[in-house]
C-alpha positions in Angstrom: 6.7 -10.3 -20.7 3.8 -12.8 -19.4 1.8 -11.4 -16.4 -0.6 -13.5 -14.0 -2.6 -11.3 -11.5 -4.1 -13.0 -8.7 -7.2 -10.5 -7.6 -9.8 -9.1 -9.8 -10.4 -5.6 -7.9 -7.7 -3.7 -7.5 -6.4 -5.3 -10.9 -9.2 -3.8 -12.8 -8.9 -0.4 -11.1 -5.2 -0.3 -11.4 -2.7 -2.4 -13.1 -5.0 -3.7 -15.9 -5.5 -0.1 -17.1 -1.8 1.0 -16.0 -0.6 -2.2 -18.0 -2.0 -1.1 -21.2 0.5 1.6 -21.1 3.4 -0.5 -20.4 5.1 -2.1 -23.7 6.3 -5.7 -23.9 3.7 -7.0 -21.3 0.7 -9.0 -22.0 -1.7 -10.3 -19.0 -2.3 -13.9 -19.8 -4.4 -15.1 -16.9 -6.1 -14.0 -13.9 -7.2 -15.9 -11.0 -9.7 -14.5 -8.5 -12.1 -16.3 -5.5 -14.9 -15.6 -7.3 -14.5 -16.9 -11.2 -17.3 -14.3 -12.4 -15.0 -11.6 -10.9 -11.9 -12.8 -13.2 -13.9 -13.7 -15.9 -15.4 -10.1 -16.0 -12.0 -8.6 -15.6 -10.2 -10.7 -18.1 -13.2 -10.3 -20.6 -13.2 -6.6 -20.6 -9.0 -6.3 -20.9 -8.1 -9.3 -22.9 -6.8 -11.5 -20.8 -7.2 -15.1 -22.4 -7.6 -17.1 -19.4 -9.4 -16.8 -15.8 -9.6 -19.1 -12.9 -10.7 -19.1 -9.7 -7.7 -20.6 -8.2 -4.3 -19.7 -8.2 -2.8 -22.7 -7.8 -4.2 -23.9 -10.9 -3.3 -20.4 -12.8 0.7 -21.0 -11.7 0.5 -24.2 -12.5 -1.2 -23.8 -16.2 1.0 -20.8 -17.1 4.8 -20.2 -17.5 4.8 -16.4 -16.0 7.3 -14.2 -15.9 5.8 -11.9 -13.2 2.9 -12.1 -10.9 0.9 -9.2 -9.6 -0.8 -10.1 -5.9 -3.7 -7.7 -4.8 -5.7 -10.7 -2.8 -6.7 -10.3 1.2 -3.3 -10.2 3.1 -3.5 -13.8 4.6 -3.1 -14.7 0.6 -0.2 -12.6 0.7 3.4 -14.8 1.2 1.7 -18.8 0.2 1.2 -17.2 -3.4 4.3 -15.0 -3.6 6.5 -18.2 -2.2 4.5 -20.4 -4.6 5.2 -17.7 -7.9 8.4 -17.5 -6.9 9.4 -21.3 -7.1 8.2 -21.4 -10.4 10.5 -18.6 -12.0 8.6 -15.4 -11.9 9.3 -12.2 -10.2 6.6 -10.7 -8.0 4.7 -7.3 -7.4 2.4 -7.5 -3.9 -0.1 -5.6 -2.6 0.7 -4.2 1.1 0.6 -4.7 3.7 3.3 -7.1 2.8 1.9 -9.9 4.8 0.2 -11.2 8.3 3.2 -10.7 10.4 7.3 -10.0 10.2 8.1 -13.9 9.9 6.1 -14.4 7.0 7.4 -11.1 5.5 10.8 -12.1 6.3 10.2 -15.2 4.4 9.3 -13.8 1.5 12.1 -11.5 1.3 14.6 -14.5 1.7 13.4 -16.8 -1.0 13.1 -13.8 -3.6 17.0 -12.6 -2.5 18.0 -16.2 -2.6 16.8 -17.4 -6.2 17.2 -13.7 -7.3 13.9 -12.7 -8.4 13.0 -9.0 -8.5 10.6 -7.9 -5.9 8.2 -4.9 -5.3 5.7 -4.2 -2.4 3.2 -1.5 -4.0 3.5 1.5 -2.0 2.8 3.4 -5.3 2.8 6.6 -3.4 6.9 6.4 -4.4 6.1 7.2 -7.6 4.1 9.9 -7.2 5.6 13.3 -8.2 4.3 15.5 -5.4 5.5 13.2 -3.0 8.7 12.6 -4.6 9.3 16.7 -4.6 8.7 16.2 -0.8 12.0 13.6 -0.3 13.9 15.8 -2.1 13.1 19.0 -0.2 14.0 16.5 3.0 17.0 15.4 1.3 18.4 18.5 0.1 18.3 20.3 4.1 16.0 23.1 2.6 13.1 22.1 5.3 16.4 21.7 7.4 16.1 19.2 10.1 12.8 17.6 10.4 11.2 17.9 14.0 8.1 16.4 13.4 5.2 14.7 11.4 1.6 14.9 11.0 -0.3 12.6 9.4 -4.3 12.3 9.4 -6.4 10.3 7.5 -10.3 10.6 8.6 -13.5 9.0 7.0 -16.6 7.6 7.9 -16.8 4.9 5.3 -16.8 2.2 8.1 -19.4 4.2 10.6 -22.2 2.6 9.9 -22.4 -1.0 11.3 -24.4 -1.7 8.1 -21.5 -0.1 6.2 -19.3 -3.4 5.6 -21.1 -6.6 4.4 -20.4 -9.8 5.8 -17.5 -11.6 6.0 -15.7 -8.6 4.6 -12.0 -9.4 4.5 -11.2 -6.0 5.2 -13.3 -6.3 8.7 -11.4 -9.4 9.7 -8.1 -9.8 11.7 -8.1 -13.2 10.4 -7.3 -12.3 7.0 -5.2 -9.1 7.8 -7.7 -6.7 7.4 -8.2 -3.4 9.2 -7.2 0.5 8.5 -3.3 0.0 10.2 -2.5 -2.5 7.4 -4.8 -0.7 4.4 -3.5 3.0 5.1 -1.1 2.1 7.7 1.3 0.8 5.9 1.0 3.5 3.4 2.1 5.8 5.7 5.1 4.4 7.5 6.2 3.3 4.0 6.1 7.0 3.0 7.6 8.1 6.4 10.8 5.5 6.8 11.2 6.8 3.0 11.0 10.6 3.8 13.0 10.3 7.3 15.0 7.1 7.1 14.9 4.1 9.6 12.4 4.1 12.6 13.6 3.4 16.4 10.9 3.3 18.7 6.7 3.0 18.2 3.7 3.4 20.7 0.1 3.1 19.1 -2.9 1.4 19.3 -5.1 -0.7 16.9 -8.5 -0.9 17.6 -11.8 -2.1 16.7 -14.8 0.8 17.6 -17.7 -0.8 16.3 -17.7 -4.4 16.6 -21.1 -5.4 16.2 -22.0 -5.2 12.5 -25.1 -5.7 10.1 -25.4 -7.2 7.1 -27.6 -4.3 5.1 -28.9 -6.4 2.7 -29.7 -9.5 5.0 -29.9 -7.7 8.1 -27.7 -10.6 9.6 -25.3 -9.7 12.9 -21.4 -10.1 12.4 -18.3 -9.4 14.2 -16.0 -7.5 12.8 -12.8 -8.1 13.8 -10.3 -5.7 12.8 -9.1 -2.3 13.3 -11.3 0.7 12.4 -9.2 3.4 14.1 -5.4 3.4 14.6 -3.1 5.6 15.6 0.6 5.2 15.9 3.8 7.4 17.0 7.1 6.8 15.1 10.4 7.9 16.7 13.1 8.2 14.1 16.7 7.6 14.0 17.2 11.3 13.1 15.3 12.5 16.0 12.6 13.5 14.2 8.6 12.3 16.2 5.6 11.3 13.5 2.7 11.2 14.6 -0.3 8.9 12.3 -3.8 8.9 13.3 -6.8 7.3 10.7 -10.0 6.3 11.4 -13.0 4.9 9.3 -15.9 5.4 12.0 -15.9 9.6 12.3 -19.3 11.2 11.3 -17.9 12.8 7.8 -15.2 12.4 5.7 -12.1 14.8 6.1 -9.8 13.0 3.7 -5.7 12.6 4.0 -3.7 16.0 5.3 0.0 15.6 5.6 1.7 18.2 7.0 6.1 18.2 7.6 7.5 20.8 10.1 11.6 21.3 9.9 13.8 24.1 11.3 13.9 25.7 8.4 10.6 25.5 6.4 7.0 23.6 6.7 5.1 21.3 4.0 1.1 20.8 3.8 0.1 18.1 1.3 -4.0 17.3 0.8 -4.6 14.4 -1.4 -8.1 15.8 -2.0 -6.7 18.4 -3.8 -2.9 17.5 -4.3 -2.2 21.1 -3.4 1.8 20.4 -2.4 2.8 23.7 -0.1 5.9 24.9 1.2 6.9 28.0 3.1 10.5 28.8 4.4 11.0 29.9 7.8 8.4 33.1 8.6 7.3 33.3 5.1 3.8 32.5 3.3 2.9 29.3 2.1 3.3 29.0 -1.9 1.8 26.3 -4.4 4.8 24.1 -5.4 2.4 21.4 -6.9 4.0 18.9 -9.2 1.6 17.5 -11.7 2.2 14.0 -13.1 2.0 13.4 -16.5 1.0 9.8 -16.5 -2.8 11.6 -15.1 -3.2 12.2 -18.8 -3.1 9.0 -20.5 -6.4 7.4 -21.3 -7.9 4.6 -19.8 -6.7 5.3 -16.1 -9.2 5.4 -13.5 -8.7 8.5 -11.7 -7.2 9.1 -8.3 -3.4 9.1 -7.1 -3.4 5.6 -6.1 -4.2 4.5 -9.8 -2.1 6.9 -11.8 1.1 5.8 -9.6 0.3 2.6 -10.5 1.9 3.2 -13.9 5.6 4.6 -13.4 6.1 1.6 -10.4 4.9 -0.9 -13.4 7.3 0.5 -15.6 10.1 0.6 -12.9 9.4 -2.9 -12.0 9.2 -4.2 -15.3 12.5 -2.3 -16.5 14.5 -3.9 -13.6 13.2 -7.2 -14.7 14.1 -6.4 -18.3 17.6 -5.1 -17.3 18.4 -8.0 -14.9 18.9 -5.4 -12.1 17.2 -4.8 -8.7 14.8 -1.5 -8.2 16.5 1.6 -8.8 12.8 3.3 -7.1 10.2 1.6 -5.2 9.1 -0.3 -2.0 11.2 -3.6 -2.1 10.2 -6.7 0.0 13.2 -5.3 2.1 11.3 -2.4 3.0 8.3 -4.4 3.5 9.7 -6.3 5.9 10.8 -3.4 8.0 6.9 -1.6 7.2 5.7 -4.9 8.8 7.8 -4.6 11.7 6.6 -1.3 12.5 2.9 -2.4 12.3 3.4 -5.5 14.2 5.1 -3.2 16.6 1.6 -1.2 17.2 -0.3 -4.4 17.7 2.4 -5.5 20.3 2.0 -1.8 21.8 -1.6 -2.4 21.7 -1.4 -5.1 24.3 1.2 -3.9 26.5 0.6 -0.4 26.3 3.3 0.3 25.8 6.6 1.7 23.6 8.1 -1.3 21.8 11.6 -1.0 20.4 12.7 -1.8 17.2 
């Protein structure tokens, strides 16, 4: 199976490494904005050839799949342009600048029958997994509510972020509610099923930024601290709040309250706890084995990498759709709930879905 990726970064933290373990797929080109950046990446891995435009890299190469981990504007032009030349496609999230262009992208992949994966890896991740099924099986009984927190002080301070940092700019489809966002209502329309209503806000704290090594003035654009509220079908309320501008870092704490039972889950640790109804909490961590194999960069993100590769490229393989995963059906419906916060951002307002 022939693989272009189209962004150095995340490809050398994740799927390059993840790949290696992955049989019947070779990586024959990369594309990236900044050729020294792909050439790097495709030096150190194998990859034969690199180019700093992906245009030219679909063009050159007859693939079979395309991995996409560029800044979201980048997101639906190259999937729509990989997809009209035969390959499947694997995207980074958030799926893409708005609904519409999400939408798109899920109707030309269903209409010329490609097989199609947003990377919410977190899917694949045991711990998480073990949580679904505790959900699904009625032993937390029915959920009530959701907590989700995800605190750090990476974008504090205005010298933090360099400029023109796509992850600063709006423009581009940066900010925290489409980097973690996404993650989360991914995770929480898996765990809970479809979402009904949201309230939220997106918003930009600290505007005014310095370039540390020029000591140049920017604007940054895009969110640094979202929060959002998710009413579910089932009833159940979830409630998301992440910053990047607090003082010090206090990491991601999920924690899942049903009738029956309770669920805290730290990805600092990947302590997975559970306690019944007026009981104790116990350790019912699931360790995944893929943490093991050599080469991967460490971190749940990059080990989950691996099992949504192989899922991805066994569907391809099989001629099937995704038995497991985030397809660009679910990414459309993840982008509907974070366009919905933006809209409640303006209006102040609940928003419908």
């Amino acid at each position: 199976m022939k693989i272009g990726i189209v962004g150095a970064s995340f490809a050398r933290a994740a799927y390059l490494p993840a790949l290696r373990h992955v049989e019947g797929t070779e990586v024959v080109a990369m594309a990236s904005s900044r050729l020294e950046s792909a050439q790097s990446a495709a030096s150190e891995f194998g990859v034969g050839a690199a180019y700093d435009d992906w245009q030219a890299m679909l063009d050159n190469h007859q693939l079979d799949l395309v991995l996409i981990a560029t800044p979201t504007d980048l997101h639906a032009p190259i999937t729509l342009a990989a997809l009209d030349r035969g390959a499947h496609v694997l995207c980074e999230k958030p799926t893409a600048m708005d609904a519409t262009e999400a939408k798109a992208m899920l109707d030309k992949a269903e209409a010329l029958g490609r097989v199609h994966m947003i990377d919410h890896e977190l899917r694949f991740n045991p711990n998480r997994a073990r949580v679904a099924e505790l959900i699904a099986s009625g032993e937390l009984g029915d959920i009530r509510h959701v907590n989700i927190a995800n605190i750090g002080a990476s974008w504090a301070n205005p010298a933090s972020r360099p400029k023109g940092d796509w992850w600063s700019l709006a423009e581009q489809g940066g900010g925290r509610l489409g980097a973690n966002g996404s993650h989360q209502v991914d995770m929480l329309r898996w765990w809970l099923g479809p979402v009904r209503s949201v309230v939220g806000q997106a918003l930009t704290v600290i505007p005014d930024r310095i370039d540390k090594k020029t000591g140049e003035a920017w604007t940054a654009t895009a969110d640094d601290l979202s929060y959002f509220t998710l009413e579910m079908t089932s009833g159940a309320l979830a409630q998301v709040f992440m910053s990047g501008v607090a003082a010090n870092n206090i990491g991601n704490l999920t924690q899942v309250f049903g009738s029956k039972g309770s669920i805290l889950l730290d990805n600092d640790t990947e302590r997975l706890m559970f306690a019944k109804a007026g009981e104790r909490f116990t350790d019912i961590t699931v360790d995944d084995p893929n943490a093991q194999l050599p080469g991967l960069n460490k971190g749940v993100w990059n080990v989950s990498v691996v099992a949504a590769l192989h899922e991805l490229t066994s569907a391809i393989r099989e001629g099937r759709a995704l038995k497991r995963g985030a397809t660009f059906e679910d990414g459309l419906k993840n982008q509907q709930v974070l366009d919905a916060v933006k809209t409640s951002t303006r209006t102040r307002a609940w928003v419908d879905l």
